[in-house]
TIKE-989258 format. One record per residue (C-alpha): residue number from 1; x, y, z. Coordinates in steps of 0.1 Angstrom, whole numbers, plus 5000, padded with zeros to 4 digits. Layout:
seq NUM&c1 X&c2 Y&c3 Z
...
//
This chain:
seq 1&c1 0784&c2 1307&c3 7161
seq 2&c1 0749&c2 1326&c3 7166
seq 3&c1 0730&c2 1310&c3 7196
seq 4&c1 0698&c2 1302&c3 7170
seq 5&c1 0723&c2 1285&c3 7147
seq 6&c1 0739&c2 1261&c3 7176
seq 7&c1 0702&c2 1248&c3 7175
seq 8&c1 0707&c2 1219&c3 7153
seq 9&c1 0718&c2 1244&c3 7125
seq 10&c1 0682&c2 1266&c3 7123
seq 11&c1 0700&c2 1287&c3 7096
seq 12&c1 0684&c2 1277&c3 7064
seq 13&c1 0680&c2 1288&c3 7031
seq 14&c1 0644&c2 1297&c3 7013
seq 15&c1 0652&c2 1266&c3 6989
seq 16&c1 0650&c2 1245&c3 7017
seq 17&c1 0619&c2 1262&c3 7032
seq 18&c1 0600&c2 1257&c3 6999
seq 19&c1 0611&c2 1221&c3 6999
seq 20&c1 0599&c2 1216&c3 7033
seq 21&c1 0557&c2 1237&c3 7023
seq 22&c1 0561&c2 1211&c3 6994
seq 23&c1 0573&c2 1182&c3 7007
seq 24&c1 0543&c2 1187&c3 7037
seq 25&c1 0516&c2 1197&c3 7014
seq 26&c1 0518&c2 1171&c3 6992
seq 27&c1 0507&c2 1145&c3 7016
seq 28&c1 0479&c2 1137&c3 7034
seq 29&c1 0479&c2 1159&c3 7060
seq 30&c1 0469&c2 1187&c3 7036
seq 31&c1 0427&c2 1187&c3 7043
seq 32&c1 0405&c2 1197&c3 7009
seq 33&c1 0371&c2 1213&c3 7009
seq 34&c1 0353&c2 1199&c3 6976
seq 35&c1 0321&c2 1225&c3 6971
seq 36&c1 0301&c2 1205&c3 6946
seq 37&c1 0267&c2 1200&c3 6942
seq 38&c1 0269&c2 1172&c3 6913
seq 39&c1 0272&c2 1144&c3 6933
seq 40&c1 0289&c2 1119&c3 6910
seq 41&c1 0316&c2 1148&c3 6900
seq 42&c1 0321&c2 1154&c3 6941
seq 43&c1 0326&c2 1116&c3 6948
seq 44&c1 0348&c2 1114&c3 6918
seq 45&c1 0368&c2 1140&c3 6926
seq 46&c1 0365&c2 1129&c3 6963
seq 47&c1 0380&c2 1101&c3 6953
seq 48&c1 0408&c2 1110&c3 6933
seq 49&c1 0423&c2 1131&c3 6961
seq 50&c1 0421&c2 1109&c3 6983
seq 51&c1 0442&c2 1082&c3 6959
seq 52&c1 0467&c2 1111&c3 6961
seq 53&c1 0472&c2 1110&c3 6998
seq 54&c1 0449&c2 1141&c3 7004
seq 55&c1 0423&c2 1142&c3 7034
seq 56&c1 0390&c2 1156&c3 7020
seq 57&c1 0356&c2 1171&c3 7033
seq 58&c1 0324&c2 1177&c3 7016
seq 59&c1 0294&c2 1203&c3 7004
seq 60&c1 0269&c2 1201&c3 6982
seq 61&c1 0256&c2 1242&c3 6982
seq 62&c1 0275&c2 1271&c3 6990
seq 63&c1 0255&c2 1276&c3 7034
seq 64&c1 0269&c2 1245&c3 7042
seq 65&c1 0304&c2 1251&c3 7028
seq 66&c1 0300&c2 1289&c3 7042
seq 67&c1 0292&c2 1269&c3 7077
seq 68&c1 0321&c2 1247&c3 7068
seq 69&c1 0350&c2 1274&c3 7067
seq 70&c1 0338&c2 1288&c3 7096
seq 71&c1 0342&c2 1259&c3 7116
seq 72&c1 0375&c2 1243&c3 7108
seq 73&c1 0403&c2 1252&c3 7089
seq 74&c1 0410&c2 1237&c3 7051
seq 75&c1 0445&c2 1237&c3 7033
seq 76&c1 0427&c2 1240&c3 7001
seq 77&c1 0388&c2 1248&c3 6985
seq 78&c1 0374&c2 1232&c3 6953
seq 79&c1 0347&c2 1258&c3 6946
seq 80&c1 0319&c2 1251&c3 6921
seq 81&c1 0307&c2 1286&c3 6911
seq 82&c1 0267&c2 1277&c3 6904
seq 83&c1 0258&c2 1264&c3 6939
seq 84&c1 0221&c2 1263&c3 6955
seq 85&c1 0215&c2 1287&c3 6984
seq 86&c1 0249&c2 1309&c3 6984
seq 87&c1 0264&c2 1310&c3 6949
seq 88&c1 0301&c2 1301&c3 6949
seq 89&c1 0311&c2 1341&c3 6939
seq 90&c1 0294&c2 1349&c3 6969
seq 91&c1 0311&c2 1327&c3 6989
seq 92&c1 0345&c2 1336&c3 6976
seq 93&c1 0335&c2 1372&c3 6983
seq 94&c1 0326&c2 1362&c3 7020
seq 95&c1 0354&c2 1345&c3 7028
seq 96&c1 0383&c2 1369&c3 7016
seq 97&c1 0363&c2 1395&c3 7033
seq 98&c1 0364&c2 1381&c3 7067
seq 99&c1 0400&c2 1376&c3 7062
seq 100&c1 0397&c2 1340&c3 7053
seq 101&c1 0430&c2 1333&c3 7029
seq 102&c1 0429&c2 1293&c3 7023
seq 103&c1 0436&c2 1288&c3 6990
seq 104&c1 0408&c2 1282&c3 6965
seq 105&c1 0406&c2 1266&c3 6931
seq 106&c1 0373&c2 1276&c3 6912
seq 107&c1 0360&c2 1246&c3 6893
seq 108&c1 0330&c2 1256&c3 6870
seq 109&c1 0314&c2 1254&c3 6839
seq 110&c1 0312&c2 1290&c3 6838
seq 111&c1 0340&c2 1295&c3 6808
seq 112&c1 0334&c2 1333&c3 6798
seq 113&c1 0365&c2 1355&c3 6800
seq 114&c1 0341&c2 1380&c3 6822
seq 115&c1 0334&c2 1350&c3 6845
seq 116&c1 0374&c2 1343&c3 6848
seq 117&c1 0384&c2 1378&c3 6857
seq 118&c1 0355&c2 1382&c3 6882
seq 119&c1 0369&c2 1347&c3 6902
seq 120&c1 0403&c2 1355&c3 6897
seq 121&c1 0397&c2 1397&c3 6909
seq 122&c1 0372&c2 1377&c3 6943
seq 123&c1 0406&c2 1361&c3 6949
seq 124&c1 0404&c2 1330&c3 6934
seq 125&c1 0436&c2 1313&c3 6933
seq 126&c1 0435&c2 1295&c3 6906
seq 127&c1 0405&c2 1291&c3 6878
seq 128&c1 0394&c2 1259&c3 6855
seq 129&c1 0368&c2 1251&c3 6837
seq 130&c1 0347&c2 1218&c3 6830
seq 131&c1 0351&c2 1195&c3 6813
seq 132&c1 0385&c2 1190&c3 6825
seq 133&c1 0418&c2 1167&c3 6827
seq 134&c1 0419&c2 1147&c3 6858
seq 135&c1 0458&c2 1147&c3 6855
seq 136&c1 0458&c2 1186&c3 6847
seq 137&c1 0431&c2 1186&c3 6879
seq 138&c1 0458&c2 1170&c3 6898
seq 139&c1 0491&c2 1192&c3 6892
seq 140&c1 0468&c2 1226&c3 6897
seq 141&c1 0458&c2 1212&c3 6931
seq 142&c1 0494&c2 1199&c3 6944
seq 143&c1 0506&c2 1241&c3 6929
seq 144&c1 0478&c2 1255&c3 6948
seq 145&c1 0493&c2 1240&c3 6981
seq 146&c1 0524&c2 1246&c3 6974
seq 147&c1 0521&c2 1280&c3 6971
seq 148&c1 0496&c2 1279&c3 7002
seq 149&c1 0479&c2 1314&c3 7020
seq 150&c1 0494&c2 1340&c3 7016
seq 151&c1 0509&c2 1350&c3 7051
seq 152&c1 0490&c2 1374&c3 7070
seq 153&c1 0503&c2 1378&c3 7109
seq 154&c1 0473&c2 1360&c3 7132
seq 155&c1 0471&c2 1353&c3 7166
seq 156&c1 0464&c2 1317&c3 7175
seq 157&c1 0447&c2 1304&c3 7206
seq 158&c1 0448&c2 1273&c3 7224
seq 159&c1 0430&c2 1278&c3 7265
seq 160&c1 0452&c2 1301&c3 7284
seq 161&c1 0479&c2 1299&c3 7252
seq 162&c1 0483&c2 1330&c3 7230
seq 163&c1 0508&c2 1333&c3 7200
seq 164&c1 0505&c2 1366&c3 7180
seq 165&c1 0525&c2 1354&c3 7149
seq 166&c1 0535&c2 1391&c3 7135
seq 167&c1 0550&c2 1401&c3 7169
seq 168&c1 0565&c2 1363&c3 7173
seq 169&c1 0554&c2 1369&c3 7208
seq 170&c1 0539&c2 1340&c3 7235
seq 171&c1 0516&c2 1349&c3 7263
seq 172&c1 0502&c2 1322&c3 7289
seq 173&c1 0471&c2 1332&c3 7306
seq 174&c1 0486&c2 1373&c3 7302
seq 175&c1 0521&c2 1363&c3 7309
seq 176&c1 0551&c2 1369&c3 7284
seq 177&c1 0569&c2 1339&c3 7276
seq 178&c1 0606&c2 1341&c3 7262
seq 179&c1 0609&c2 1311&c3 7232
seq 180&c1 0635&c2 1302&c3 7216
seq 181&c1 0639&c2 1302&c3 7181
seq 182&c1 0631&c2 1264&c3 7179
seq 183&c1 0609&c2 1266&c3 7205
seq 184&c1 0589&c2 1292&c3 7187
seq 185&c1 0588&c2 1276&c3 7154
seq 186&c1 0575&c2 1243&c3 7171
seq 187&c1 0549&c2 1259&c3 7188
seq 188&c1 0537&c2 1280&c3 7160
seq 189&c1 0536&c2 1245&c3 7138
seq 190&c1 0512&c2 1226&c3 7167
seq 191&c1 0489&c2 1261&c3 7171
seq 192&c1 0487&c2 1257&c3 7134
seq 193&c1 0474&c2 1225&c3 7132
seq 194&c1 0452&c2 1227&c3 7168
seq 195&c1 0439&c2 1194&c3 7175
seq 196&c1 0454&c2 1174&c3 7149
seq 197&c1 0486&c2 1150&c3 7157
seq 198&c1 0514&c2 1160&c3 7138
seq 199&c1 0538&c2 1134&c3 7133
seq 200&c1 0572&c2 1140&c3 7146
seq 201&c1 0589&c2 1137&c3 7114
seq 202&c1 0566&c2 1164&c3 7100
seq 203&c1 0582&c2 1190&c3 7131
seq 204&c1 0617&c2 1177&c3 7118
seq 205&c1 0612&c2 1185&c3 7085
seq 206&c1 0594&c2 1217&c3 7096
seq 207&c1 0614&c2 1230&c3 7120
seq 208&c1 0649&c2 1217&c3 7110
seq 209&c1 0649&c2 1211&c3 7075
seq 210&c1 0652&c2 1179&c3 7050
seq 211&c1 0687&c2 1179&c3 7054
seq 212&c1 0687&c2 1184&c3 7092
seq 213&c1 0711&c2 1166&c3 7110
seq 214&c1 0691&c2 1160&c3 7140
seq 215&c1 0679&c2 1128&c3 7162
seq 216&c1 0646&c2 1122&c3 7175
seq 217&c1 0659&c2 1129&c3 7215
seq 218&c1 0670&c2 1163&c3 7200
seq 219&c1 0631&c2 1169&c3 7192
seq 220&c1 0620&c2 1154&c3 7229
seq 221&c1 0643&c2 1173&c3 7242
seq 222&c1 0630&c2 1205&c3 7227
seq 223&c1 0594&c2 1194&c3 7234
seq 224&c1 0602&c2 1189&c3 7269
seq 225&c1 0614&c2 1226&c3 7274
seq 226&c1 0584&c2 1243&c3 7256
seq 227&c1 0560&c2 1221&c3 7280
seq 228&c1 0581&c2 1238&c3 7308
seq 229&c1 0572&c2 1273&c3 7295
seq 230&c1 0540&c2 1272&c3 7284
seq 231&c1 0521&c2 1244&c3 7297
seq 232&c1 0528&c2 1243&c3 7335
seq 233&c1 0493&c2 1227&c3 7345
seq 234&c1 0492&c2 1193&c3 7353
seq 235&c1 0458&c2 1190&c3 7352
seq 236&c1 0455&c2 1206&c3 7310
seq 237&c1 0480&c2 1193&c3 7294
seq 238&c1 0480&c2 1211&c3 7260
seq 239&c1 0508&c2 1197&c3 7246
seq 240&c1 0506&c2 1158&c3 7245
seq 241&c1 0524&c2 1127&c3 7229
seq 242&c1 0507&c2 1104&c3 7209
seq 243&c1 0531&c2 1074&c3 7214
seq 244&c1 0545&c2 1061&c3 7182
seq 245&c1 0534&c2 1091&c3 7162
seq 246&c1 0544&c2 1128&c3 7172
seq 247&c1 0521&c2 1154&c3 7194
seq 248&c1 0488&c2 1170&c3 7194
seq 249&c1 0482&c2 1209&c3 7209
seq 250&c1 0444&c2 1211&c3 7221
seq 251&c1 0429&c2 1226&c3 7251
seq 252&c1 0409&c2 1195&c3 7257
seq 253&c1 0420&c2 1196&c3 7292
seq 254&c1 0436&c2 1161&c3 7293
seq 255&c1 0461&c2 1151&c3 7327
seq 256&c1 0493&c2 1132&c3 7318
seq 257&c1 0517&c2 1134&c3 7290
//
């Protein structure tokens, strides 16, 4: 047996990957941009996302949302084309031009096939138009996560931690660091989701699969060496455990574990 298989059985199929993107996405650890400047529709929909499970954020014109993506990261953007200040093509244009690949699903008024082509050539990844079906709303919003960004190599950062993820290579403060398989695909899931606890069956499902066969101690345990590697400084922890729930990677420069 491979040494990356005798690690709880990595080897998985893309069946199982998709499961896993699905089964994580469709929860509410997905986070939703809604750029809308009708009020009422923007609490509605607000509202009906949240019923779904889904964490949401809010804008009313297109600067704000602009200041928005900058800021944080989003699993997902409900774009209103006809915004005050920065229009929502505009805004499209901006962010797939610095690079920015969340997913977004253009929700306007704006029917004309002209109008369509234009959102869908910006890199819009999905296009409806109002009126609309709030069940129909629903499914295109659960496919757009599924699907997800499409992956482009990046290099995450977290105080002296740096993970390029097309080279799959670690560096503390300069320093190469040899990962594991495992080790690697947990880190790369905490950098991913930087200062947010990620529940520990969330890095099962991840990192081992639906069907893993796996204990909670094998997790710990796996935890515990990738703290050895790459966070060595007592006093900045940036791996910790929130007890009863799973682990949070920040640079907030906490002591303990």
């Amino acid at each position: 047996m491979e040494p990356e298989e005798a690690e709880g059985g990595l080897k998985q199929t893309s069946l199982q990957a998709a499961f896993r993107r699905a089964a994580y996405n469709q929860t509410e650890h997905a986070m939703i941009l809604i750029v809308e400047d009708d009020r009422r529709l923007a609490l509605l929909l607000e509202r009906c996302l949240r019923e779904e499970g889904y964490q949401t954020a809010a804008a009313a014109d297109g600067v704000t949302a602009w200041s928005m993506c900058q800021a944080a990261a989003f699993d997902l953007v409900i774009l209103d084309l006809m915004l005050p200040g920065l229009d929502g093509m505009e805004l499209l244009r901006r962010l797939r031009a610095r690079g920015n690949n969340t997913p977004v699903l253009v929700l306007t008024a704006r029917d004309a096939p002209a109008d369509v082509v234009a959102g869908l050539q910006l890199g819009a990844d999905d296009y409806m138009t109002k009126p609309f079906d709030m069940e129909v709303f629903v499914a295109r919003v659960r496919a757009a996560l599924r699907r997800g960004p499409a992956p482009q190599p990046v290099m995450l950062r977290a105080g002296p931690l740096e993970l390029h993820t097309g080279l799959r290579e670690a560096r503390v403060a300069g320093r190469p660091v040899m990962l594991t398989r495992t080790e690697y695909a947990l880190l790369e899931l905490l950098m991913r989701r930087r200062g947010r606890v990620v529940p520990r069956e969330t890095l099962l499902d991840e990192v081992w699969g639906l069907d893993r066969d796996v204990s909670g101690n094998t997790l710990e345990a796996f935890i515990k060496n990738l703290r050895a590697k790459v966070d060595s400084d007592a006093h900045r922890r940036l791996i910790r455990t929130v007890r009863g729930v799973g682990y949070v990677l920040d640079d907030a420069g906490e002591s303990g574990r």
